[in-house]
MIDOSE-1310 file (N, C-alpha, C; in nm, 2 decimals, decimal comma, always signed):
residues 59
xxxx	-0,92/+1,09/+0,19/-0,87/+1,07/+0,05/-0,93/+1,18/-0,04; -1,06/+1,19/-0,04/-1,14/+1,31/-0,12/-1,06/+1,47/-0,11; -0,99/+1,50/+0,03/-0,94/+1,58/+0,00/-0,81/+1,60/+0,00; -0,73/+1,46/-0,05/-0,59/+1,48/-0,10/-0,67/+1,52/-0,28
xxxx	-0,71/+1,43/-0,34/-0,76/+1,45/-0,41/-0,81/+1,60/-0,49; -0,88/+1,67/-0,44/-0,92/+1,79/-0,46/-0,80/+1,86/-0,43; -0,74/+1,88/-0,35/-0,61/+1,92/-0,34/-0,49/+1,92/-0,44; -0,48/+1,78/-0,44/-0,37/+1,77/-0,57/-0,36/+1,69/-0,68
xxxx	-0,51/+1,68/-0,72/-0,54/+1,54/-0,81/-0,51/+1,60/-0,93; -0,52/+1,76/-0,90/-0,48/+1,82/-1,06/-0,34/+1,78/-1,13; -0,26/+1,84/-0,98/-0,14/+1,83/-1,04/-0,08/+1,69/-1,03; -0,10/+1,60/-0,93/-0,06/+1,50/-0,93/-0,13/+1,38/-0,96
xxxx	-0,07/+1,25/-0,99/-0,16/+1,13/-0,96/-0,13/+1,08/-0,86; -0,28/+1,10/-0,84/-0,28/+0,98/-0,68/-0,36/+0,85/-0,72; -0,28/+0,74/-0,66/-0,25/+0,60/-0,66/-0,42/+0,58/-0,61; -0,47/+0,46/-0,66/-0,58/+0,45/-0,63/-0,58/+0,31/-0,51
xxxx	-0,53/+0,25/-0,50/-0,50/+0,14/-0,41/-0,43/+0,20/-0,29; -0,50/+0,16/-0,13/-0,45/+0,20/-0,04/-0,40/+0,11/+0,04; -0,27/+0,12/+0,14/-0,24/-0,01/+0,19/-0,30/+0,01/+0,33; -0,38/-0,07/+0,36/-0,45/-0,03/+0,49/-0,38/-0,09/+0,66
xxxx	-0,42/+0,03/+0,76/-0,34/+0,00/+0,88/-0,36/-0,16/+0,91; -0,24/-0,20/+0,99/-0,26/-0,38/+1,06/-0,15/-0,33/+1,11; -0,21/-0,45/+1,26/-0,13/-0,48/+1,36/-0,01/-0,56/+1,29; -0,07/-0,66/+1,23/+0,05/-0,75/+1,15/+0,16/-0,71/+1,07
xxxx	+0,13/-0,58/+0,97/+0,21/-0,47/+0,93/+0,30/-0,44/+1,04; +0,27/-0,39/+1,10/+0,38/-0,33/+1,25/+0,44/-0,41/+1,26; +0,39/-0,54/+1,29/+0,47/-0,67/+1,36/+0,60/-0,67/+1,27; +0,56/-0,70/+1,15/+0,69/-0,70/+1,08/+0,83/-0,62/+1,12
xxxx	+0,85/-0,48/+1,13/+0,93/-0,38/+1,20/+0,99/-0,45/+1,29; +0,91/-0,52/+1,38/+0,98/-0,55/+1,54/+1,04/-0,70/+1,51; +1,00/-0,77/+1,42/+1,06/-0,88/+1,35/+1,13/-0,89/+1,26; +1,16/-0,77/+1,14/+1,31/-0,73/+1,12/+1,28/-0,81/+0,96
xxxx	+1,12/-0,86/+0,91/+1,11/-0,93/+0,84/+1,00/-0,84/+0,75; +0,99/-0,89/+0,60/+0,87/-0,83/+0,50/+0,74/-0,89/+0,54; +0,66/-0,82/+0,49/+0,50/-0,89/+0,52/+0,50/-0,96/+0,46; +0,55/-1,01/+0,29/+0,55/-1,12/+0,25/+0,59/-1,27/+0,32
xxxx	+0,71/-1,25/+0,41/+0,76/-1,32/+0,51/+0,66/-1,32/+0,60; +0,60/-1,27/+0,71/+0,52/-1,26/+0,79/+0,38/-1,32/+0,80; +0,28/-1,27/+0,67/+0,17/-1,28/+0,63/+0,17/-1,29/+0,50; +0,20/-1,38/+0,39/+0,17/-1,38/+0,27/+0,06/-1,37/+0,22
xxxx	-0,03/-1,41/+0,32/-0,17/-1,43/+0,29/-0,28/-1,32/+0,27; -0,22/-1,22/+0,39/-0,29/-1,17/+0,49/-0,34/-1,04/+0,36; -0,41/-0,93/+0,41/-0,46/-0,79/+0,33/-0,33/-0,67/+0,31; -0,26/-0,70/+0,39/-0,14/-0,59/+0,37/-0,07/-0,65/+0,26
xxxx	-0,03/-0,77/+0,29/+0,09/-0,81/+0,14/-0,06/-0,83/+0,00; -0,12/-0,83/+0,02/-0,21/-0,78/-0,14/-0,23/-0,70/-0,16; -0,22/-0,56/-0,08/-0,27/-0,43/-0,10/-0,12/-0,42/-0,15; +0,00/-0,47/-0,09/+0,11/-0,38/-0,13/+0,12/-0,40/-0,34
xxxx	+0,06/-0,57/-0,28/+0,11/-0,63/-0,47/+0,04/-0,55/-0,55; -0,10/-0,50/-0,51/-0,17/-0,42/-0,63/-0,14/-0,31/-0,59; -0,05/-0,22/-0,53/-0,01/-0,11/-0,58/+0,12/-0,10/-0,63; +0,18/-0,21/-0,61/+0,32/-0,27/-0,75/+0,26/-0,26/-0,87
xxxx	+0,15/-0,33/-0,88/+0,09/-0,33/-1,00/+0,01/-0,20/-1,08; -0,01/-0,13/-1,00/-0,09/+0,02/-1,08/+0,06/+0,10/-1,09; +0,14/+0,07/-0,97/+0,31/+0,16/-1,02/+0,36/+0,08/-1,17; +0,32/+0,00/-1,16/+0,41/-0,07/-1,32/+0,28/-0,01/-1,42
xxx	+0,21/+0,00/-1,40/+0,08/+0,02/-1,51/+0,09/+0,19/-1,49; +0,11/+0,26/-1,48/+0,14/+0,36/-1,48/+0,29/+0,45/-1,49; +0,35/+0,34/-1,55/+0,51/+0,44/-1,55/+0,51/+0,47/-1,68
C-alpha cells in the first residue's frame, strides 16, 4: 500500500479502506450470489459498506 501511495498519492486519491482477501468472497462467484447474500455478517460485506461510505464522503 505504502508504495501505491508514494507512487500516486500525488496525483490520485487512494481510498483508505481495503477489502480484504476471503475464501467466502470467492465463494460468492461460484454461487452466482452478493456477499451481502452470502455473509452479511462476515468482514468482506463491512469492508465493502465502508468503502461505499468514504466513495459517498468523497464525491
Amino acid at each position: 500500500m505504502d508504495l501505491v501511495i508514494g507512487n500516486y498519492g500525488k496525483d490520485l486519491y487512494i481510498f483508505k479502506n481495503i477489502i480484504p482477501k476471503s475464501v467466502r468472497a470467492k465463494e460468492t462467484c461460484a454461487e452466482g450470489v452478493s456477499i451481502y447474500s452470502y455473509a452479511p455478517k462476515g468482514i468482506v460485506a463491512a469492508a465493502y459498506e465502508n468503502f461505499v461510505k468514504e466513495v459517498l464522503e468523497n464525491e
